[in-house]
VEXVEX-306398 format. One record per residue (C-alpha): x, y, z; residue in one letter. Coordinates in pm, whole numbers, plus 32768, in hexadecimal, padded with zeros to 4 digits. Layout:
ATOM  east  north    up  code
ATOM     X      Y     Z     A
...
//
This chain:
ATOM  east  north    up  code
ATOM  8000   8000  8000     X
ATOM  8078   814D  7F98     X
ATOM  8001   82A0  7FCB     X
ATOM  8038   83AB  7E9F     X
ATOM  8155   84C1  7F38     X
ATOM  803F   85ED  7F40     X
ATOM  7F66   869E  8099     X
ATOM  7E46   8631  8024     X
ATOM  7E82   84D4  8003     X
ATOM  7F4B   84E1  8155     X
ATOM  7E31   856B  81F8     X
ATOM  7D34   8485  8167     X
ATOM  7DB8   8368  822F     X
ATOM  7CD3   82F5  8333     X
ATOM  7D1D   8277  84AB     X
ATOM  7D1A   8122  8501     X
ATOM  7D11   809D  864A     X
ATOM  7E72   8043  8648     X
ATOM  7F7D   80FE  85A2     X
ATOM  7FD0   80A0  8425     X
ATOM  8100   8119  8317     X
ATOM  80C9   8160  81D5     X
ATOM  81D4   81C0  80CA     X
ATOM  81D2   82ED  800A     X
ATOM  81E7   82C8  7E8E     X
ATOM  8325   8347  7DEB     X
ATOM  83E0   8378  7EFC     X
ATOM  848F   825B  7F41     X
ATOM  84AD   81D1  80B4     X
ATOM  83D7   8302  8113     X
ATOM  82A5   8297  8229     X
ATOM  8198   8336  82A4     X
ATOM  810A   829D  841B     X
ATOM  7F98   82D0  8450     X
ATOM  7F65   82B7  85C4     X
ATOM  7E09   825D  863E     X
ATOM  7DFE   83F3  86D6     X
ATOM  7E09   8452  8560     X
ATOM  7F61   84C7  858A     X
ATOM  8048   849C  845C     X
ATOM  81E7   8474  84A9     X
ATOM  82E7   8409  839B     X
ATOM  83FC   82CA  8370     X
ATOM  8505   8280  82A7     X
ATOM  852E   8118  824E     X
ATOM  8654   80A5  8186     X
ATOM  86F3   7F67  81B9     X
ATOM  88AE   7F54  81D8     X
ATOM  8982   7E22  81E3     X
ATOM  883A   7D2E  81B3     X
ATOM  878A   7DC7  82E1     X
ATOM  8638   7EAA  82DB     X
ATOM  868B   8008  83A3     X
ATOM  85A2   8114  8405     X
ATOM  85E6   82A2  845D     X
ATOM  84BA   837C  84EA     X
ATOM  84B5   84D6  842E     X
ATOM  8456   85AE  8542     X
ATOM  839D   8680  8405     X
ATOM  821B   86CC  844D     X
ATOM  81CC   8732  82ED     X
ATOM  81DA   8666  819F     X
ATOM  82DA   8791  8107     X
ATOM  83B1   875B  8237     X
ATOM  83D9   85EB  8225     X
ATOM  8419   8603  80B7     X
ATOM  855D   8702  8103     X
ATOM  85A1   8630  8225     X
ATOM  85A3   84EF  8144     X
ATOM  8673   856B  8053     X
ATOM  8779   85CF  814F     X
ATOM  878F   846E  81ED     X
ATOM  8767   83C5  809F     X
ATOM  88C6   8483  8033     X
ATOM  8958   8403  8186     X
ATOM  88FB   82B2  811B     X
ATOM  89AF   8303  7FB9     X
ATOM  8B04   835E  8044     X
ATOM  8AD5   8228  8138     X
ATOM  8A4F   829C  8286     X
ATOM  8972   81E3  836D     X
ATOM  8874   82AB  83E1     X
ATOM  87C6   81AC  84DC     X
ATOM  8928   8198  8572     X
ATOM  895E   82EC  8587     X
ATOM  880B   8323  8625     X
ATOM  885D   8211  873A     X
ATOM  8992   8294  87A7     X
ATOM  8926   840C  879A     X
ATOM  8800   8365  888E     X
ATOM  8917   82A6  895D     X
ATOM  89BE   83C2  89A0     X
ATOM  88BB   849A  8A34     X
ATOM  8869   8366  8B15     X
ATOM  89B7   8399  8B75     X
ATOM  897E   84E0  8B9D     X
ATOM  8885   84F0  8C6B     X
ATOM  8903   83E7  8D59     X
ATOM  8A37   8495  8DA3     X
ATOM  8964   85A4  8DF8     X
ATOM  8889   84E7  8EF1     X
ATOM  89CE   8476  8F73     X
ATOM  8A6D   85C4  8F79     X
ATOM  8A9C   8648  90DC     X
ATOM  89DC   8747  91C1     X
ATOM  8A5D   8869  9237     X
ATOM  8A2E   87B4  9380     X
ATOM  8ACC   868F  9310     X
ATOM  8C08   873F  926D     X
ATOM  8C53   8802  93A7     X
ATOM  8C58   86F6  948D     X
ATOM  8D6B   8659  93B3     X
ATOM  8DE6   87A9  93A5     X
ATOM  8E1B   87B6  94FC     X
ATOM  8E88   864A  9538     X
ATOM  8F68   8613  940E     X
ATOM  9004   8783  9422     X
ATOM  8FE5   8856  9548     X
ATOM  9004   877C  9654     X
ATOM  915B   86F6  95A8     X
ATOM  919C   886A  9520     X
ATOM  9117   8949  9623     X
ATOM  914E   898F  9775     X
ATOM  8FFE   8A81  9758     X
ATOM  8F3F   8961  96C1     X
ATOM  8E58   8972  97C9     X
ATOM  8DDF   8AFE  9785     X
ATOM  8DB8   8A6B  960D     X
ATOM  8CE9   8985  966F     X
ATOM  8BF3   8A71  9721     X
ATOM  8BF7   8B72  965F     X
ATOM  8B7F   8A79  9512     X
ATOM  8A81   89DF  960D     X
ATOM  89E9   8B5F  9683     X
ATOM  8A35   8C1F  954B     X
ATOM  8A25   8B2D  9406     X
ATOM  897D   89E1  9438     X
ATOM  882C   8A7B  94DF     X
ATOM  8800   8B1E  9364     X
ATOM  88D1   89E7  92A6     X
ATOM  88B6   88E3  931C     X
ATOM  87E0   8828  927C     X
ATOM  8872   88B9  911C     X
ATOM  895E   87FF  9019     X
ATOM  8AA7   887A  906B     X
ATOM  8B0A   88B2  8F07     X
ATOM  8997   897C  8EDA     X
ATOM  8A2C   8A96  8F93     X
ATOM  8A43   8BA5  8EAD     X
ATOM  8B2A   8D26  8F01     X
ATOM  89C9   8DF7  8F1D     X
ATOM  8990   8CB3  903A     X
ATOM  8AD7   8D30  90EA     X
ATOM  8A81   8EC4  90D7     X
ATOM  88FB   8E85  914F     X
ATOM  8961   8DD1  9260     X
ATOM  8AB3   8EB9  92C3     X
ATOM  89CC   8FFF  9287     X
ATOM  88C5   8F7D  9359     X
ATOM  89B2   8F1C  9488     X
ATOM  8A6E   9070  944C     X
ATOM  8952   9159  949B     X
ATOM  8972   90DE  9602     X
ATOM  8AE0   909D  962D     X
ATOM  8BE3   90F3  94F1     X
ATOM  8CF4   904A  959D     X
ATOM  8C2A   8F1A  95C6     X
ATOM  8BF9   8EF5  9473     X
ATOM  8D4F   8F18  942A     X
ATOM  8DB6   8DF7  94DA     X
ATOM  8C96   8D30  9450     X
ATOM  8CF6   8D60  92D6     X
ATOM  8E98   8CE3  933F     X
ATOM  8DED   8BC2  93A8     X
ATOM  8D1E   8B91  9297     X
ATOM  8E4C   8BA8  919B     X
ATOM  8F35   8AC9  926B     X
ATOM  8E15   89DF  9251     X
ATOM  8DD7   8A01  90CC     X
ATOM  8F5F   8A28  9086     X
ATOM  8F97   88C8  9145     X
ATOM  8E5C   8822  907C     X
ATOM  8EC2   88C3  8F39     X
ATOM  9023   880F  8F76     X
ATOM  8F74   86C4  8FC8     X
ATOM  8E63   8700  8E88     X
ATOM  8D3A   870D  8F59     X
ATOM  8CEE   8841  8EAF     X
ATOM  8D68   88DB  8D64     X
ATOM  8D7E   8A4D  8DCB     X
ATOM  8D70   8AFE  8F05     X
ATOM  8C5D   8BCC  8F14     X
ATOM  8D26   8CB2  9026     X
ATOM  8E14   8D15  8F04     X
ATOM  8E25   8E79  8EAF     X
ATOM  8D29   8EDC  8FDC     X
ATOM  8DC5   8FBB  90DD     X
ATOM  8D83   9014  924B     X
ATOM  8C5B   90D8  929D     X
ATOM  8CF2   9158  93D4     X
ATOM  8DED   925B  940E     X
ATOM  8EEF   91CB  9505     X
ATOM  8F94   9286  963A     X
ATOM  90C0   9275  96DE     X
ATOM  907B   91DB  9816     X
ATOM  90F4   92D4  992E     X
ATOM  9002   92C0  9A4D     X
ATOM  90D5   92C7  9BA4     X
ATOM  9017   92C3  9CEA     X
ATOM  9076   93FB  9DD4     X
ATOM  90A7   93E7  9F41     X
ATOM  8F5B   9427  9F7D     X
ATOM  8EC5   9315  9E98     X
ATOM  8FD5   91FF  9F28     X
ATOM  8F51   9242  A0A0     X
ATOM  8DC8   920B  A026     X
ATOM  8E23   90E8  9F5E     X
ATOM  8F08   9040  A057     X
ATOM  8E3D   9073  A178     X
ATOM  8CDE   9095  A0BF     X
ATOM  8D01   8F0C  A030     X
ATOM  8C6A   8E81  A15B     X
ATOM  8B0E   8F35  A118     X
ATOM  8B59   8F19  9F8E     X
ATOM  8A6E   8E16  9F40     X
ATOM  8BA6   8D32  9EE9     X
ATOM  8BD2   8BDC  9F4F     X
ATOM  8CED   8BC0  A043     X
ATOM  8DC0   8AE0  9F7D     X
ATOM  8D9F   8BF7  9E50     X
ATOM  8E08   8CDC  9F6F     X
ATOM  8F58   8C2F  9FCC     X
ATOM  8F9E   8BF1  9E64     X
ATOM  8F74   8DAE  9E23     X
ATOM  905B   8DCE  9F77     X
ATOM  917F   8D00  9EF5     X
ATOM  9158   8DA1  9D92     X
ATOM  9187   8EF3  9E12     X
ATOM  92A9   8E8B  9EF9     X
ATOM  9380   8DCC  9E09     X
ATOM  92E1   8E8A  9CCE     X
ATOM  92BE   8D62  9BF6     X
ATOM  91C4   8CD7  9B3C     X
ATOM  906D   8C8E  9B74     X
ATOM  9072   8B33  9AB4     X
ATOM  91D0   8ADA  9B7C     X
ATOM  911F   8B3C  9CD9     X
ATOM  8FE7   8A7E  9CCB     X
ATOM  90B3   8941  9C27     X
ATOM  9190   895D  9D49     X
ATOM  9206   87D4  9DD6     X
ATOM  9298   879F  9F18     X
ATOM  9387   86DE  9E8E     X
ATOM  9431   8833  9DF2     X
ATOM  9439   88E7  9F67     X
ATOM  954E   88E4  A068     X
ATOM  94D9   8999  A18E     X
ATOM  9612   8968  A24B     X
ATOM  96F1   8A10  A10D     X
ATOM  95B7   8AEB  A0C2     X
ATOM  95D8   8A8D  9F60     X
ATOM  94C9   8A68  9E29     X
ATOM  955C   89B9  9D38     X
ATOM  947D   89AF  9C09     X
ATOM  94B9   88C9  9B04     X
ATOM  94BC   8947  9981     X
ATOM  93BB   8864  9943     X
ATOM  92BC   896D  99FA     X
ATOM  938A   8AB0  9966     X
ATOM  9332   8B59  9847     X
ATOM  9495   8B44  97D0     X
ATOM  94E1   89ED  9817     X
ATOM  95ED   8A53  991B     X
ATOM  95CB   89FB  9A6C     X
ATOM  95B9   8B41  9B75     X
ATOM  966A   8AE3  9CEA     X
ATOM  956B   8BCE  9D8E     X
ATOM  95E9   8C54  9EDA     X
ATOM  94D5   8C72  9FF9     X
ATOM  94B8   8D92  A0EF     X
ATOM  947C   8D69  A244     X
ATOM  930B   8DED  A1ED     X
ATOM  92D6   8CBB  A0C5     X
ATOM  937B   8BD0  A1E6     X
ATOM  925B   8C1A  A2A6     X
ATOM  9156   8C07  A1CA     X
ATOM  91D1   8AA6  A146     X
ATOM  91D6   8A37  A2B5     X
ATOM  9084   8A8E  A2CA     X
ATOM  8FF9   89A1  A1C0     X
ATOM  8F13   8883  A278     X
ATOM  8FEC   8793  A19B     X
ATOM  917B   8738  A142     X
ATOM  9144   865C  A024     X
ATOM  90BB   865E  9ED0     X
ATOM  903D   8799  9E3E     X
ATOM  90A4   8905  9F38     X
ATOM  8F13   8961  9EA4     X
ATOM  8E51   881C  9E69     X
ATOM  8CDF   8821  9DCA     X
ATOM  8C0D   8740  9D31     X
ATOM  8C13   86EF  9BF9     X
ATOM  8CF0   8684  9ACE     X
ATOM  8E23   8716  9B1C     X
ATOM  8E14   86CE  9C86     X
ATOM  8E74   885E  9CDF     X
ATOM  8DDC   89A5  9CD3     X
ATOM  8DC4   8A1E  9B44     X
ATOM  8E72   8B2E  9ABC     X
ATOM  8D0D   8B8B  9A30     X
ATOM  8C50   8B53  9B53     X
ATOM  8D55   8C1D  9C21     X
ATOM  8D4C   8D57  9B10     X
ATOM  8BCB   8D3C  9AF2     X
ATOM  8B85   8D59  9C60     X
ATOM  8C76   8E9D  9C7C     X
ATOM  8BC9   8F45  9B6F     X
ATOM  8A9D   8EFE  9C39     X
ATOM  8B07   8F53  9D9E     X
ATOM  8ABA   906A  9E50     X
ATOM  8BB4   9168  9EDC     X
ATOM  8BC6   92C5  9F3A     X
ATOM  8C95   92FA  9DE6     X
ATOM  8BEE   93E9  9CED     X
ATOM  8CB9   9350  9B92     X
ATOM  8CA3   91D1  9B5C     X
ATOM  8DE7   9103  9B78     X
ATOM  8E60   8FB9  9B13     X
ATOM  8F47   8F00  9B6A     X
ATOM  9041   8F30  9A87     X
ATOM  903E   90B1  9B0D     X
ATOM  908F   9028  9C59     X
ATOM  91C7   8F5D  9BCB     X
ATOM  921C   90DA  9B34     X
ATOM  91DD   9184  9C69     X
ATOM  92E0   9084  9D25     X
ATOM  93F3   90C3  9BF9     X
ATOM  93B1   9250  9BFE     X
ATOM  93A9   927C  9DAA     X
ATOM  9508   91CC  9DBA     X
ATOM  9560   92A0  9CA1     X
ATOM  94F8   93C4  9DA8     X
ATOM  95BD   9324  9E9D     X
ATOM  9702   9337  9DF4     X
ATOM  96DD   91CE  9D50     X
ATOM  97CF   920A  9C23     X
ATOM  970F   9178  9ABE     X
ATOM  97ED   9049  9A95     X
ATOM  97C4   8FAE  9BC4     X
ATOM  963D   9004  9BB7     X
ATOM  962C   8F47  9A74     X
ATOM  96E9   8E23  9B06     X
ATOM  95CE   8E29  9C13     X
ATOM  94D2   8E49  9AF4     X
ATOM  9592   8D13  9A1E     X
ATOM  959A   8DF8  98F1     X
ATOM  9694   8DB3  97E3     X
ATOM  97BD   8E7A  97B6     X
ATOM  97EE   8E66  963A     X
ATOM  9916   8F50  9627     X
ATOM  9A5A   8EE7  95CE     X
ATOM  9B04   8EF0  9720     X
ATOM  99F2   8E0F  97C9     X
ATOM  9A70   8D08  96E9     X
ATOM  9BC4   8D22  97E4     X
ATOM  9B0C   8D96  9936     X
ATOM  9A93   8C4E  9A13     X
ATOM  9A81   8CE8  9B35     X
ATOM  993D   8C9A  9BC7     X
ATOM  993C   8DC6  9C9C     X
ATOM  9892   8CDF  9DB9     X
ATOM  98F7   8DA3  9ED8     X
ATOM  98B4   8F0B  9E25     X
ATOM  974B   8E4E  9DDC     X
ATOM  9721   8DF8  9F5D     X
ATOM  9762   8F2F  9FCD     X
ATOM  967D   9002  9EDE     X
ATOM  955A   8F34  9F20     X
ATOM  95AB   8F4E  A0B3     X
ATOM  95A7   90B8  A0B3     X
ATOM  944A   90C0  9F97     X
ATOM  93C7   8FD6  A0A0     X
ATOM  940F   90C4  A1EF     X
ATOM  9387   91E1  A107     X
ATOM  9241   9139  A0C8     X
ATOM  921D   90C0  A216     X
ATOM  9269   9224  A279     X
ATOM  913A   92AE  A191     X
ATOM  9049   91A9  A226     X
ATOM  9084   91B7  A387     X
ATOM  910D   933C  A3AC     X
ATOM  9246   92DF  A466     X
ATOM  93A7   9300  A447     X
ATOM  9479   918A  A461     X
ATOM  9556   9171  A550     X
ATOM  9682   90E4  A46F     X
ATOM  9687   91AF  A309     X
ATOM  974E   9127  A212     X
ATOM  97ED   9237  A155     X
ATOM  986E   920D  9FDC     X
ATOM  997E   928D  9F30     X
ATOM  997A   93A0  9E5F     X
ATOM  993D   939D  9D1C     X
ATOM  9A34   93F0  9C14     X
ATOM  9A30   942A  9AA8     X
ATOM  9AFE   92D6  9A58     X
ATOM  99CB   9204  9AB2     X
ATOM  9A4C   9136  9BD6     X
//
């Protein structure tokens, strides 16, 4: 049965309860389906090698199958096979679209994010890892990873920088560390952080408590609203000015109360160098007053078995004292370094107290550990503070040299 190659004739074809082919004269291999809706679709049948192939035309019209006819009956000329063509094209969207069932989650990418590269990478991993869970995921995280387009990244930054700027600052470095390391793994093929700059306008961090601000904070924790382990943990950070993350990870395995040493191992440093911290007779007494000698100086609950770094920074921001400007922590590490500074504290030793690197040339020479100059300069910050808190003059004042323009 053959149908002439006209609309008319096309059209004349009647429904059947089950769906029929019919080929259309002149055109050879051309097929018109008549589906029992009436609808009409188009085949090519041609047979290769001894076997009988079919191609649907996705034309609607008779004029469109016709061009579309010719076009695959020239591919079979030049010795194409259009069936196979068709069933690979199909195979690889199945493949396609499997890998994209299969691609990850924003959720799912930064948990190996965090386990496969900042845990090994970072000694911050930990403020990564909240700061994806609070800022990112709640938006994300149900999201293909590799969906995430750059207008994604500047909605969401724009939207967190109309509260806090420097927020979103932070949020977008760990975006593109994230998208760098999946990038280099071919998780994703771009990074949609590329080209897409901070939203917040960044400020040198200068914020020193005065006098008046160290006596309410020192003797204002008690009524702060702060747990008294987050307490202890703000005392020995002022008194040895280091920081917060190495105070509330504090073992007792890394004091000696009798040599009233800290020694922290680089492990817990940001520099990977470990800091022989010396103790006042202030931080001796704090540390004495701990309910416990083992384990963890400020244990909690919880993974880590100690009080977090942002548990510990969260709970300052939300303390109460009778301070007019916020603080951090951090400015309290800055107010230690700057009062011994006032105190006649020359720079070099301060930064050995600190554990900063010395990156100029002579430091490569100089390993003197300046342990005694260290001693004595946090001995005589301690006296001072203990001075501002209570109002009264010690009884045995260390005095320090001083200072000269040669550094030591």
């Amino acid at each position: 049965m053959a149908v002439k190659a006209n609309d008319l004739a096309i059209k004349a074809l009647r429904p059947r309860a089950v769906r029929y082919e019919v080929a259309v004269r002149d055109c050879r291999g051309l097929v018109v389906c008549v589906w029992p809706s009436g609808q009409r679709t188009y085949l090519l049948r041609y047979r290769q090698d001894g076997t009988l192939k079919r191609v649907s035309l996705s034309a609607a019209t008779l004029s469109e199958a016709r061009r579309e006819w010719e076009g695959r009956r020239e591919e079979l000329r030049r010795g194409a096979d259009p069936a196979a063509e068709v069933k690979t094209a199909r195979a690889e969207k199945q493949l396609k679209r499997q890998a994209a069932r299969a691609a990850p989650t924003m959720s799912g990418l930064a948990a190996d994010f965090i386990e496969l590269y900042a845990k090994r990478k970072k000694k911050s991993w930990r403020a990564d890892e909240l700061m994806l869970a609070s800022a990112v995921l709640p938006e994300w995280g149900n999201l293909k990873a590799a969906s995430i387009k750059r207008r994604d990244v500047i909605d969401l930054l724009d939207r967190i920088a109309e509260r806090t700027p420097v927020r979103a600052n932070r949020v977008l470095a760990v975006l593109r560390k994230l998208f760098n390391w999946a990038l280099e793994r071919e998780i994703v093929e771009t990074s949609p952080c590329a080209g897409v700059k901070p939203p917040g306008t960044e400020r040198s961090r200068e914020r020193v408590l005065t006098d008046e601000e160290i006596r309410a904070f020192w003797n204002g924790l008690p009524a702060s609203g702060l747990s008294e382990t987050a307490q202890a943990a703000l005392r020995l950070q002022l008194l040895t000015a280091c920081r917060i993350g190495e105070a509330v990870g504090a073992e007792w395995s890394e004091i000696d109360l009798r040599k009233r040493q800290w020694l922290i191992p680089g492990a817990r440093t940001k520099n990977g160098r470990e800091n022989l911290v010396s103790l006042s007779s202030v931080a001796v007494d704090l540390l004495k007053e701990r309910p416990s000698r083992q384990g963890y100086l400020f244990p909690a609950g919880g993974k880590t078995g100690h009080l977090r770094i942002d548990v510990a920074t969260h709970d300052l921001a939300h303390a109460t004292f009778d301070i007019a400007t916020r603080f951090t922590s951090h400015d309290l590490r800055r107010t230690a370094a700057t009062k011994m500074a006032e105190l006649g504290t020359s720079r070099i030793v301060i930064d050995a107290i600190l554990n900063h690197k010395d990156r100029s040339v002579g430091a490569v020479y100089d390993r003197y550990g300046y342990v005694e100059e260290k001693r004595t300069a946090l001995e005589v910050w301690a006296q001072h503070l203990d001075v501002l808190a209570t109002g009264k003059r010690p009884s045995n004042v260390i005095a320090l040299r001083k200072r000269s323009g040669k550094g030591r």
